[in-house]
HTML snippet that shows the backbone in 3Dmol.js (N, CA, C, O; Angstrom):
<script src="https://3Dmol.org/build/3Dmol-min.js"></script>
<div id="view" style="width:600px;height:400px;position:relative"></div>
<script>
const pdb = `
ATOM      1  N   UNK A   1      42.294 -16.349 -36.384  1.00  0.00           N
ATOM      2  CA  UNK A   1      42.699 -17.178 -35.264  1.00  0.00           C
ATOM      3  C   UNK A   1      42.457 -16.419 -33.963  1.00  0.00           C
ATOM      4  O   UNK A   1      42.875 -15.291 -33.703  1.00  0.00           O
ATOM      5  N   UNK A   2      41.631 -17.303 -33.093  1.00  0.00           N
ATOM      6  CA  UNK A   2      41.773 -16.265 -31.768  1.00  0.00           C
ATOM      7  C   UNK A   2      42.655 -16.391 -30.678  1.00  0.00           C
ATOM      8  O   UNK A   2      43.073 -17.391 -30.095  1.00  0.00           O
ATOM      9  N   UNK A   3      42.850 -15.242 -30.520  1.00  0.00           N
ATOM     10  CA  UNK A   3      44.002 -15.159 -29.337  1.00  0.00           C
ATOM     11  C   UNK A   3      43.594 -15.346 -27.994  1.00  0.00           C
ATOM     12  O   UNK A   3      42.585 -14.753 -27.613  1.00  0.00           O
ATOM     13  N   UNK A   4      44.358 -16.240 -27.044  1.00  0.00           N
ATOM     14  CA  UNK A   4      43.769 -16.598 -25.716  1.00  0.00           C
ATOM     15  C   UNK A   4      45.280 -16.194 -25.067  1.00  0.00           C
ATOM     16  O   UNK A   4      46.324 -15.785 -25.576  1.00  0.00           O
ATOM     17  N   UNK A   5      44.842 -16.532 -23.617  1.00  0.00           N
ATOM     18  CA  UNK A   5      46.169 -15.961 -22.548  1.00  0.00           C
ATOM     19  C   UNK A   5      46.374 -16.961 -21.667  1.00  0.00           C
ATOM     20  O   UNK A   5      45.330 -17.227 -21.072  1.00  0.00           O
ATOM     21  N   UNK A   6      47.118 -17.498 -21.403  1.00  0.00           N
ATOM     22  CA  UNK A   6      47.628 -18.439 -20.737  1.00  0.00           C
ATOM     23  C   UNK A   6      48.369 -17.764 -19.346  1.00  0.00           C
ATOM     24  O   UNK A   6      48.865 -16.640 -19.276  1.00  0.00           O
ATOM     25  N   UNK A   7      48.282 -18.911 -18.137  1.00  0.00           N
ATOM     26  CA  UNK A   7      49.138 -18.744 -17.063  1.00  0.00           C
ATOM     27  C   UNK A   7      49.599 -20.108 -17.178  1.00  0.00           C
ATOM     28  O   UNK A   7      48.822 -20.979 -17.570  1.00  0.00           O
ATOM     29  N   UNK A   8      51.193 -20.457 -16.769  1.00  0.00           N
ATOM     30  CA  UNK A   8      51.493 -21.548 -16.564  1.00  0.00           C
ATOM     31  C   UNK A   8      51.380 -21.640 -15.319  1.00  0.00           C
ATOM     32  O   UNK A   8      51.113 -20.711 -14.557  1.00  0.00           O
ATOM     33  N   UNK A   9      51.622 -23.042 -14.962  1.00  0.00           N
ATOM     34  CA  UNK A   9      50.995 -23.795 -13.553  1.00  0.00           C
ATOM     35  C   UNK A   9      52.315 -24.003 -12.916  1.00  0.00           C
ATOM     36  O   UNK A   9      52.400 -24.000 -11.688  1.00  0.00           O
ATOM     37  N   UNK A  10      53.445 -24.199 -13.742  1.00  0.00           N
ATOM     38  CA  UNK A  10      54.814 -24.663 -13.194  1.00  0.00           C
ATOM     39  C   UNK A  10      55.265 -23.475 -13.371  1.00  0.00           C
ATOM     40  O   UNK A  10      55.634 -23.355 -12.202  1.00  0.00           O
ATOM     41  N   UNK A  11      55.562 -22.455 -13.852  1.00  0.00           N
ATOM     42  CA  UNK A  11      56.621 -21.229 -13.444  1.00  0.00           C
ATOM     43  C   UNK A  11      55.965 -20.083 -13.634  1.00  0.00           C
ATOM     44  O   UNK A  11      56.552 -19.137 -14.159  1.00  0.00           O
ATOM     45  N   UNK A  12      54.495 -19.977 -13.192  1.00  0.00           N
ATOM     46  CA  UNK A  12      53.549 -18.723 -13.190  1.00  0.00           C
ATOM     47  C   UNK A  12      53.892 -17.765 -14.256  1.00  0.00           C
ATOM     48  O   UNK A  12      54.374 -16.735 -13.785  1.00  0.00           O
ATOM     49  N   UNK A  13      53.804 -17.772 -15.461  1.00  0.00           N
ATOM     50  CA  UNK A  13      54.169 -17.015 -16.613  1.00  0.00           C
ATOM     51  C   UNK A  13      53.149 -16.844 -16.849  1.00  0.00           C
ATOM     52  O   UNK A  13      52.350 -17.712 -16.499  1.00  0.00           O
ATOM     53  N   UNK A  14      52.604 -15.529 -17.627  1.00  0.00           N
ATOM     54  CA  UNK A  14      51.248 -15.415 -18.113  1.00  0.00           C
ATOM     55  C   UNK A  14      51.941 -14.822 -19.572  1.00  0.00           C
ATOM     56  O   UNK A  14      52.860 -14.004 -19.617  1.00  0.00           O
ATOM     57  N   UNK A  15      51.244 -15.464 -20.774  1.00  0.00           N
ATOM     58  CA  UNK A  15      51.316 -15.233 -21.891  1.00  0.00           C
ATOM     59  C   UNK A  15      49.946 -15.096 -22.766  1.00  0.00           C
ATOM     60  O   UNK A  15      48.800 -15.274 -22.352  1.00  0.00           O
ATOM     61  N   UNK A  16      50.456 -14.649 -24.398  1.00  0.00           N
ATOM     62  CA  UNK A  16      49.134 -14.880 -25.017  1.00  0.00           C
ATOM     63  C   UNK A  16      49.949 -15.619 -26.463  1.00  0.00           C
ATOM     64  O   UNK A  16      50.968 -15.307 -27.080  1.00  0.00           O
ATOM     65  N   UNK A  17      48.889 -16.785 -26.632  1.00  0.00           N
ATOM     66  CA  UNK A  17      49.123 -17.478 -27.839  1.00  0.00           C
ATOM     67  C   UNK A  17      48.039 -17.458 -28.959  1.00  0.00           C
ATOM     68  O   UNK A  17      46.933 -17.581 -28.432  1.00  0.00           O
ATOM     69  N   UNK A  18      47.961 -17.351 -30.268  1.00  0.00           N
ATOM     70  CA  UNK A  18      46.790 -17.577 -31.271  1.00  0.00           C
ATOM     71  C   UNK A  18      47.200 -19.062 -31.530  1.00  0.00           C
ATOM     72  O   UNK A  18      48.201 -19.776 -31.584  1.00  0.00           O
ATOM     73  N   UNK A  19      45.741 -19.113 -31.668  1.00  0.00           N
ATOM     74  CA  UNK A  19      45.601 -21.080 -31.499  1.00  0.00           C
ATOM     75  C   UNK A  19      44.641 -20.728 -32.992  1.00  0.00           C
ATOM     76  O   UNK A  19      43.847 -19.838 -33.298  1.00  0.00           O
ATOM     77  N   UNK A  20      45.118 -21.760 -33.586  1.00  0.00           N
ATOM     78  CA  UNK A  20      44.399 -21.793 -34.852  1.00  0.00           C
ATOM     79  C   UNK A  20      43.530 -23.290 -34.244  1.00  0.00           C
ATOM     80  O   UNK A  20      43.900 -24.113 -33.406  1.00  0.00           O
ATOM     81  N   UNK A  21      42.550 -23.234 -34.869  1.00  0.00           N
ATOM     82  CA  UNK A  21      41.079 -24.446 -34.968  1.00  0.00           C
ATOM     83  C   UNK A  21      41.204 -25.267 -35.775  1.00  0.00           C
ATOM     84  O   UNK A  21      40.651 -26.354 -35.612  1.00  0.00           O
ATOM     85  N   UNK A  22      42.055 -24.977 -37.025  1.00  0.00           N
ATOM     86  CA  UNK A  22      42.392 -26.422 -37.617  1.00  0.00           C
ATOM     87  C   UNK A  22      43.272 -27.205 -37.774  1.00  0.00           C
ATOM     88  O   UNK A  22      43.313 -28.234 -38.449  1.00  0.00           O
ATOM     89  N   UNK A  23      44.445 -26.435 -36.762  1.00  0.00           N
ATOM     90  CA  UNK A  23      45.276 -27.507 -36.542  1.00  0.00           C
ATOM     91  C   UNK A  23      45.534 -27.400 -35.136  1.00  0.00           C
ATOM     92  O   UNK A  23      45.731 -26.344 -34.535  1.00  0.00           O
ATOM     93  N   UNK A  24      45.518 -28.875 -34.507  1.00  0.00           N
ATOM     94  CA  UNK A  24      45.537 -29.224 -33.361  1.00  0.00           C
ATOM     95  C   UNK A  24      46.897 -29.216 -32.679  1.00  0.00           C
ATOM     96  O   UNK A  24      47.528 -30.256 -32.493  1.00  0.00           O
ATOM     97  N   UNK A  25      47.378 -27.879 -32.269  1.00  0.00           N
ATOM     98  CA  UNK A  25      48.562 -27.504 -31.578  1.00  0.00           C
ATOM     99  C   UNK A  25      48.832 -27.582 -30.288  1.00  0.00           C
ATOM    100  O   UNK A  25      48.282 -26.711 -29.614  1.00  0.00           O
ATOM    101  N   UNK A  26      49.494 -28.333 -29.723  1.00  0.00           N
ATOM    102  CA  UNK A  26      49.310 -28.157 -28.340  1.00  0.00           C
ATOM    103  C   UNK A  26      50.180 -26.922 -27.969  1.00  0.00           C
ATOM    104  O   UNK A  26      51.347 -26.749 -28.318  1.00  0.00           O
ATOM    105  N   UNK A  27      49.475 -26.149 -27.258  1.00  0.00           N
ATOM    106  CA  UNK A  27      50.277 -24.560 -26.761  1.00  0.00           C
ATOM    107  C   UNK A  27      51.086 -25.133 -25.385  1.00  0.00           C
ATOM    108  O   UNK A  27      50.605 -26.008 -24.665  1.00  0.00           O
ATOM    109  N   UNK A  28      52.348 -24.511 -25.156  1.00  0.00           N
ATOM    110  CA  UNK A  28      53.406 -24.530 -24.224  1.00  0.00           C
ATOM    111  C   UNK A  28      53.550 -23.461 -23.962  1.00  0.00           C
ATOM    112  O   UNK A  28      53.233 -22.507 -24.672  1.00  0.00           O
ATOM    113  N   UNK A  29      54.220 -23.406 -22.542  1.00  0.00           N
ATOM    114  CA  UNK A  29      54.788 -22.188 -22.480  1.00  0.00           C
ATOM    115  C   UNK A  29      55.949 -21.475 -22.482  1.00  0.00           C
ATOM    116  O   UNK A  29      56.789 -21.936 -21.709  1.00  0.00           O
ATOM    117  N   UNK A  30      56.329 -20.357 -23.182  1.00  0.00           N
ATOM    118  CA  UNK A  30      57.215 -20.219 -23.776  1.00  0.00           C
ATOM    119  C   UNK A  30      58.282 -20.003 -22.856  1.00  0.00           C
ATOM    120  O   UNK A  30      59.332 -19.773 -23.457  1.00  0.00           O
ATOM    121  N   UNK A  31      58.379 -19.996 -21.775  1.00  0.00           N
ATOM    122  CA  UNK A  31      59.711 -19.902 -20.855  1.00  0.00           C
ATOM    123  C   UNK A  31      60.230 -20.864 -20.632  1.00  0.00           C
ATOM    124  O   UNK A  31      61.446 -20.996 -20.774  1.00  0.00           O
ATOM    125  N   UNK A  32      59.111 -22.196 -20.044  1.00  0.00           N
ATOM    126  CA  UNK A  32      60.003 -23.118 -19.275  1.00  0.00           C
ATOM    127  C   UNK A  32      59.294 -24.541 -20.436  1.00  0.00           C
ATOM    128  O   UNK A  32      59.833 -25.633 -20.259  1.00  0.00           O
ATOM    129  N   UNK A  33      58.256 -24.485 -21.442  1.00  0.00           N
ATOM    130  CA  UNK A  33      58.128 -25.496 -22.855  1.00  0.00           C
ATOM    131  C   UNK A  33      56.940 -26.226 -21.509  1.00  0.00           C
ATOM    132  O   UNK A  33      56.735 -27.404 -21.802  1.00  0.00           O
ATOM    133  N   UNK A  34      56.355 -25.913 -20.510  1.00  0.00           N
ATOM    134  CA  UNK A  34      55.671 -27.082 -19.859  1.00  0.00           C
ATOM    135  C   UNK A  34      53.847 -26.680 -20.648  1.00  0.00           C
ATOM    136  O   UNK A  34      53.214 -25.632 -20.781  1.00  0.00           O
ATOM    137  N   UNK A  35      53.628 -27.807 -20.924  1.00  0.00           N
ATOM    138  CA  UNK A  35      52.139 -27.989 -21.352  1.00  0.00           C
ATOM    139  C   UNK A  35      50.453 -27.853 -20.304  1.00  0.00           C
ATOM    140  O   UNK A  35      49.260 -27.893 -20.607  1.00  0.00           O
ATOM    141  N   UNK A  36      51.384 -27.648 -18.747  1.00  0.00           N
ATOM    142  CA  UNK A  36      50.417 -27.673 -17.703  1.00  0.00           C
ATOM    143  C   UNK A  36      49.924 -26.371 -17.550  1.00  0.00           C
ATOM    144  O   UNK A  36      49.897 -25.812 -16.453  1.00  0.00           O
ATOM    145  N   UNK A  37      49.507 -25.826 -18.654  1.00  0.00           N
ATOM    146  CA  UNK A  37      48.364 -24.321 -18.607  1.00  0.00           C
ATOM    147  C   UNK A  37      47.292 -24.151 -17.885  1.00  0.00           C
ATOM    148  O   UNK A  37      46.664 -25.087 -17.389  1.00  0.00           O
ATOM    149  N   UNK A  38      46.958 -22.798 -17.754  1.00  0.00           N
ATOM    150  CA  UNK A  38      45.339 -22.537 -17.169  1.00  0.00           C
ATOM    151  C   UNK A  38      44.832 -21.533 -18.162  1.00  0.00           C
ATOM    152  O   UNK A  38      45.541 -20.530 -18.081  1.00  0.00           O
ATOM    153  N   UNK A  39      43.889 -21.395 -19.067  1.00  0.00           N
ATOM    154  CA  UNK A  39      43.395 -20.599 -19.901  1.00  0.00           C
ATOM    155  C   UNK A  39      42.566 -19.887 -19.572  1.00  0.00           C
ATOM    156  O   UNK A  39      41.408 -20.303 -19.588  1.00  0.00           O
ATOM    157  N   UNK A  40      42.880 -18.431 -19.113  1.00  0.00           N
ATOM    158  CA  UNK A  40      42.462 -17.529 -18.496  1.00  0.00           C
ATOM    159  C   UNK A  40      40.902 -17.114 -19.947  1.00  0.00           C
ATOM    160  O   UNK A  40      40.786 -17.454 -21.124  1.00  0.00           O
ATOM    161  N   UNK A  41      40.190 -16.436 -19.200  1.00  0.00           N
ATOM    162  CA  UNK A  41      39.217 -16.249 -19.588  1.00  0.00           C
ATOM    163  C   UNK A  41      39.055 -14.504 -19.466  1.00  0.00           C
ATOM    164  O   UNK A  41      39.004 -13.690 -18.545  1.00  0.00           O
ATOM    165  N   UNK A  42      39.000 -14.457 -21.266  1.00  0.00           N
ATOM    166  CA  UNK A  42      39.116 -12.867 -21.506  1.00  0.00           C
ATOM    167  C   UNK A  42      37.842 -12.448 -22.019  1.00  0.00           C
ATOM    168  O   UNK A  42      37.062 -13.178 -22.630  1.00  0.00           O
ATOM    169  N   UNK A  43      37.678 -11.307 -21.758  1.00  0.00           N
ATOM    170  CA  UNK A  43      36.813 -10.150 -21.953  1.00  0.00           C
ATOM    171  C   UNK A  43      36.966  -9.626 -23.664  1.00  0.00           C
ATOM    172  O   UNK A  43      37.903  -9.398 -24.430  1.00  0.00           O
ATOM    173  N   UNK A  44      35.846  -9.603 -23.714  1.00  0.00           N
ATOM    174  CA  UNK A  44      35.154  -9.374 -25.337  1.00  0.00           C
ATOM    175  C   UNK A  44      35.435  -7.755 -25.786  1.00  0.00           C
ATOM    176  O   UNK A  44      35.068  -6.927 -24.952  1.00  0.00           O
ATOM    177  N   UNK A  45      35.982  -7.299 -26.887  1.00  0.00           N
ATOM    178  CA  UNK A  45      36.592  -5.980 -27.196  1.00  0.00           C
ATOM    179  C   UNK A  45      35.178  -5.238 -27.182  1.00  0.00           C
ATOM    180  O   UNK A  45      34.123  -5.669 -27.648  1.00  0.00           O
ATOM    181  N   UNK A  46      35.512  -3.455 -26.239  1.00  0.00           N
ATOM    182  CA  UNK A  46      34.645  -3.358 -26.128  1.00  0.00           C
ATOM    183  C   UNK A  46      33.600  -2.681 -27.656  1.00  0.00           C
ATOM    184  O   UNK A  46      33.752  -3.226 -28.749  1.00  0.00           O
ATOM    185  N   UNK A  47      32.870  -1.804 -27.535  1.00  0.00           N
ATOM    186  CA  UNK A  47      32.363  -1.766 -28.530  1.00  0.00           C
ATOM    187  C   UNK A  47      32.885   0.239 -29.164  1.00  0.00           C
ATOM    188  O   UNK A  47      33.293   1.193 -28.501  1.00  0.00           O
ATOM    189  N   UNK A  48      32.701   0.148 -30.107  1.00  0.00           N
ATOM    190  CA  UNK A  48      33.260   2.022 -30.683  1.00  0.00           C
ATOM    191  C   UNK A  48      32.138   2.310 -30.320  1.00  0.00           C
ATOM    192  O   UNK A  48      31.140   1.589 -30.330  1.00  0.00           O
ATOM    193  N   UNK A  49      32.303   4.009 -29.781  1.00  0.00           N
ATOM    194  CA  UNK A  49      31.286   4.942 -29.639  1.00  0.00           C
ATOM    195  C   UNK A  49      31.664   5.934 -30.831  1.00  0.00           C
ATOM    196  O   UNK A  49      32.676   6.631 -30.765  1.00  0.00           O
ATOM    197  N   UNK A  50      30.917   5.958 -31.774  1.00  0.00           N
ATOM    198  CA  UNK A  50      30.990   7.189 -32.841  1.00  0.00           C
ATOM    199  C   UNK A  50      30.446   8.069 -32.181  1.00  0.00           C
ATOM    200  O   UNK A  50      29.906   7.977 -31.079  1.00  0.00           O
ATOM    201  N   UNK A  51      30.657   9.486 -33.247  1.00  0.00           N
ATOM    202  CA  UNK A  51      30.652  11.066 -33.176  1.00  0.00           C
ATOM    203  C   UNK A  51      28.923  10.922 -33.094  1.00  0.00           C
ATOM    204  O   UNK A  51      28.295  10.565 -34.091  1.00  0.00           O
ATOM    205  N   UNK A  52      28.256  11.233 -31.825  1.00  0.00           N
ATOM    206  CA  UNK A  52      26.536  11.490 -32.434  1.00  0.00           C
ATOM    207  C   UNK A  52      25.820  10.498 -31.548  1.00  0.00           C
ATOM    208  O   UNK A  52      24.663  10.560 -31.133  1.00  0.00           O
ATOM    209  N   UNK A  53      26.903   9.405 -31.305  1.00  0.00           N
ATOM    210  CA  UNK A  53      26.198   8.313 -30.299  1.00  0.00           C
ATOM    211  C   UNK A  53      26.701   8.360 -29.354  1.00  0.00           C
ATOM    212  O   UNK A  53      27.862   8.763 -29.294  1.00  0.00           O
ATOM    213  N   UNK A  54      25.793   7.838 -27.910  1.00  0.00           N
ATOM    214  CA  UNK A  54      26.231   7.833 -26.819  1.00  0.00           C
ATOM    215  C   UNK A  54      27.006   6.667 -25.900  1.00  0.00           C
ATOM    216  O   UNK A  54      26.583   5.561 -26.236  1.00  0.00           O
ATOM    217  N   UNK A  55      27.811   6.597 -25.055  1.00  0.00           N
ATOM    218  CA  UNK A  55      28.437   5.315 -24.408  1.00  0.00           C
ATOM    219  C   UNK A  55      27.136   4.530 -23.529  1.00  0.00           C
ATOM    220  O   UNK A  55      26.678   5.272 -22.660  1.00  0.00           O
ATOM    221  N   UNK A  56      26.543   3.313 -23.601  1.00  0.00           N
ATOM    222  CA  UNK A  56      26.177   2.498 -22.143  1.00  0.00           C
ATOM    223  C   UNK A  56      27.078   1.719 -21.711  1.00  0.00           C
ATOM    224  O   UNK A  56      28.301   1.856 -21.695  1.00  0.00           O
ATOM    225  N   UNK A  57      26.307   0.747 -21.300  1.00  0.00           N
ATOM    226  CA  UNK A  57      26.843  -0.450 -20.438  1.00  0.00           C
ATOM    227  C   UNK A  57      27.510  -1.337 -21.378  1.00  0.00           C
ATOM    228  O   UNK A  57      27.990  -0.934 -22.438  1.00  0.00           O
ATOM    229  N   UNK A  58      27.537  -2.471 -21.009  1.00  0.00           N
ATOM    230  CA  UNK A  58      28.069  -3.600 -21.893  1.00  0.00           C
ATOM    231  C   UNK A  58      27.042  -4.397 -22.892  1.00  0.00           C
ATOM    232  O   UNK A  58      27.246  -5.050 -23.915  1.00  0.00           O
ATOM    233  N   UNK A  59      25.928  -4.089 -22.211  1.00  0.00           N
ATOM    234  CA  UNK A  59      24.968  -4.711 -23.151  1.00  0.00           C
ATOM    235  C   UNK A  59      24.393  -3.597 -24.283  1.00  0.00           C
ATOM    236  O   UNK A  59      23.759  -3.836 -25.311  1.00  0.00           O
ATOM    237  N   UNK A  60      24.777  -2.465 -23.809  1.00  0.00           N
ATOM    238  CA  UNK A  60      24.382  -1.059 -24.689  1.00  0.00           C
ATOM    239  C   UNK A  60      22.693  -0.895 -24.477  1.00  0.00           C
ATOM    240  O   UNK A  60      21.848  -0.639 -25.335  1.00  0.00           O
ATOM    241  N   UNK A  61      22.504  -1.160 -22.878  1.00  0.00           N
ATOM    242  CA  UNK A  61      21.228  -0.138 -22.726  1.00  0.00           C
ATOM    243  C   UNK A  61      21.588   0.447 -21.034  1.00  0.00           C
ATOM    244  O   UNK A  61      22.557  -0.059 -20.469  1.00  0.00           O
ATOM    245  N   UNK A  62      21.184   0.967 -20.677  1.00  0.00           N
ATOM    246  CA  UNK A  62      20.805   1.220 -19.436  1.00  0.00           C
ATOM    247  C   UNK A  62      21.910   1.787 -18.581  1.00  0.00           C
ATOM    248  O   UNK A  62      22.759   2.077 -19.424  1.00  0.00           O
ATOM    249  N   UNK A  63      22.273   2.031 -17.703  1.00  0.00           N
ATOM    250  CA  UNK A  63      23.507   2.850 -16.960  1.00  0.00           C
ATOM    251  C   UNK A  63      24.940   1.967 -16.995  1.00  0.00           C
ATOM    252  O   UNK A  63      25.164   0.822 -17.388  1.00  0.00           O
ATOM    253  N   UNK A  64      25.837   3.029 -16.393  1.00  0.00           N
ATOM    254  CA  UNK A  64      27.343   2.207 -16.893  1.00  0.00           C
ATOM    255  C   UNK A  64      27.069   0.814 -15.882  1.00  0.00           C
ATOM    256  O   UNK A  64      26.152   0.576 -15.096  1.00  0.00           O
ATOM    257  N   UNK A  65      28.538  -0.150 -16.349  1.00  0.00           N
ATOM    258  CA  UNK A  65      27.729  -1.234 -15.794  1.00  0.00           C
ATOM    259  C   UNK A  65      28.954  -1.118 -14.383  1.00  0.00           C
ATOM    260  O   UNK A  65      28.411  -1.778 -13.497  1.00  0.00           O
ATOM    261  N   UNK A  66      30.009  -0.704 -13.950  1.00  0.00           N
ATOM    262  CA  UNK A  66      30.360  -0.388 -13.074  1.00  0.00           C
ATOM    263  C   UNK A  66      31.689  -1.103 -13.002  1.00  0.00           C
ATOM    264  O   UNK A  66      32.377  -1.054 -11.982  1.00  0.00           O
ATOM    265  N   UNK A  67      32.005  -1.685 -13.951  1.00  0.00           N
ATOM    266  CA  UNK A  67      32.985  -2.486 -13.943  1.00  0.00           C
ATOM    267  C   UNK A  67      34.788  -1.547 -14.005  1.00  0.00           C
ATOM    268  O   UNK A  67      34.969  -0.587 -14.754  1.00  0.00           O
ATOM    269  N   UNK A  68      35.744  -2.031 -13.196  1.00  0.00           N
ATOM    270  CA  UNK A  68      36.806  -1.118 -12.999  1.00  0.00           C
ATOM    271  C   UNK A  68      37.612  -0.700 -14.278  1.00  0.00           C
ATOM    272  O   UNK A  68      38.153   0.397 -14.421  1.00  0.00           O
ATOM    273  N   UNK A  69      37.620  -2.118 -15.539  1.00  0.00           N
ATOM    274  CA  UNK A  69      38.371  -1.412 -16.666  1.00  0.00           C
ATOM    275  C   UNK A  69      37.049  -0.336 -17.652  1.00  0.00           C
ATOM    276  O   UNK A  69      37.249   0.396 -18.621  1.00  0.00           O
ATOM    277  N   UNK A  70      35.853  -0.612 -16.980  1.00  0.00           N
ATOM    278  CA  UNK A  70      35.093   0.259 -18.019  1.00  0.00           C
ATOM    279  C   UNK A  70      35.171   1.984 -17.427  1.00  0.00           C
ATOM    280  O   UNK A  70      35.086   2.260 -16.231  1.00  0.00           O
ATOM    281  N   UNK A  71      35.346   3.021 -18.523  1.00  0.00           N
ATOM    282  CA  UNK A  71      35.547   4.550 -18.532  1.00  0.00           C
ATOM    283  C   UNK A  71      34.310   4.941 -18.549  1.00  0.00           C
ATOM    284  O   UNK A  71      34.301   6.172 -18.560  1.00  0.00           O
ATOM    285  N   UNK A  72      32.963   4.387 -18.559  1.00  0.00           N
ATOM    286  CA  UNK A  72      31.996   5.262 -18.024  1.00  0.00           C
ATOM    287  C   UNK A  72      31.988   5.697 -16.563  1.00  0.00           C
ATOM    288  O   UNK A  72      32.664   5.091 -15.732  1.00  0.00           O
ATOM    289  N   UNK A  73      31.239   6.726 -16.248  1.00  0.00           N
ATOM    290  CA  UNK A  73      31.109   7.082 -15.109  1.00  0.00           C
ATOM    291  C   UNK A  73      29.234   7.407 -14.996  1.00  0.00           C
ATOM    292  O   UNK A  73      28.339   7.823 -15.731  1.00  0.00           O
ATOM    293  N   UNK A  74      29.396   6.923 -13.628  1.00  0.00           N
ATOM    294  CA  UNK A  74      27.745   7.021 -13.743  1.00  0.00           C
ATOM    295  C   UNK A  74      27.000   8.713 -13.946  1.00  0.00           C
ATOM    296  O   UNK A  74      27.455   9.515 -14.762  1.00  0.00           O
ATOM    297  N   UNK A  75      25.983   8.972 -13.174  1.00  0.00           N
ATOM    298  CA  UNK A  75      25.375  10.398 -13.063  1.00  0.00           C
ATOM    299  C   UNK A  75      26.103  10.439 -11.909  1.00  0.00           C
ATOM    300  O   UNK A  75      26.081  11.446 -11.201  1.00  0.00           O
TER     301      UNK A  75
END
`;
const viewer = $3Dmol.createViewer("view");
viewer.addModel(pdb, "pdb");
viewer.setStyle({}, {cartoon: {color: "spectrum"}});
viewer.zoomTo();
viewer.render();
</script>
């Protein structure tokens, strides 16, 4: 099931719910039960660097990609 993150619209709560695909749940939010969400849009886990290989970018070629949660650092 994948997990998404919610902000509510009526009492600015930001949560995370797993929404299963085969059953049609409507997600609430868990403080105030209101159904008027915004489904924030998350970032893909990044990838393991093993012992021997090196870190890139996000696409895994070419220099870091510069982004503030990414721990590369350029030259």
């Amino acid at each position: 099931m994948p997990l998404y993150e919610y902000t509510c619209q009526k009492c600015a709560h930001t949560f995370e719910a797993l929404v299963s695909s085969r059953v049609a749940v409507a997600v609430t939010c868990p403080k105030c039960a209101s159904s008027d969400l915004d489904q924030l849009i998350g970032l893909p886990a990044p990838g393991r660097v093993t012992e021997g290989s090196s870190a890139t970018n996000c696409r895994g070629d070419g220099p870091p990609c510069g982004a503030s949660w990414c721990g590369r650092k350029g030259p």
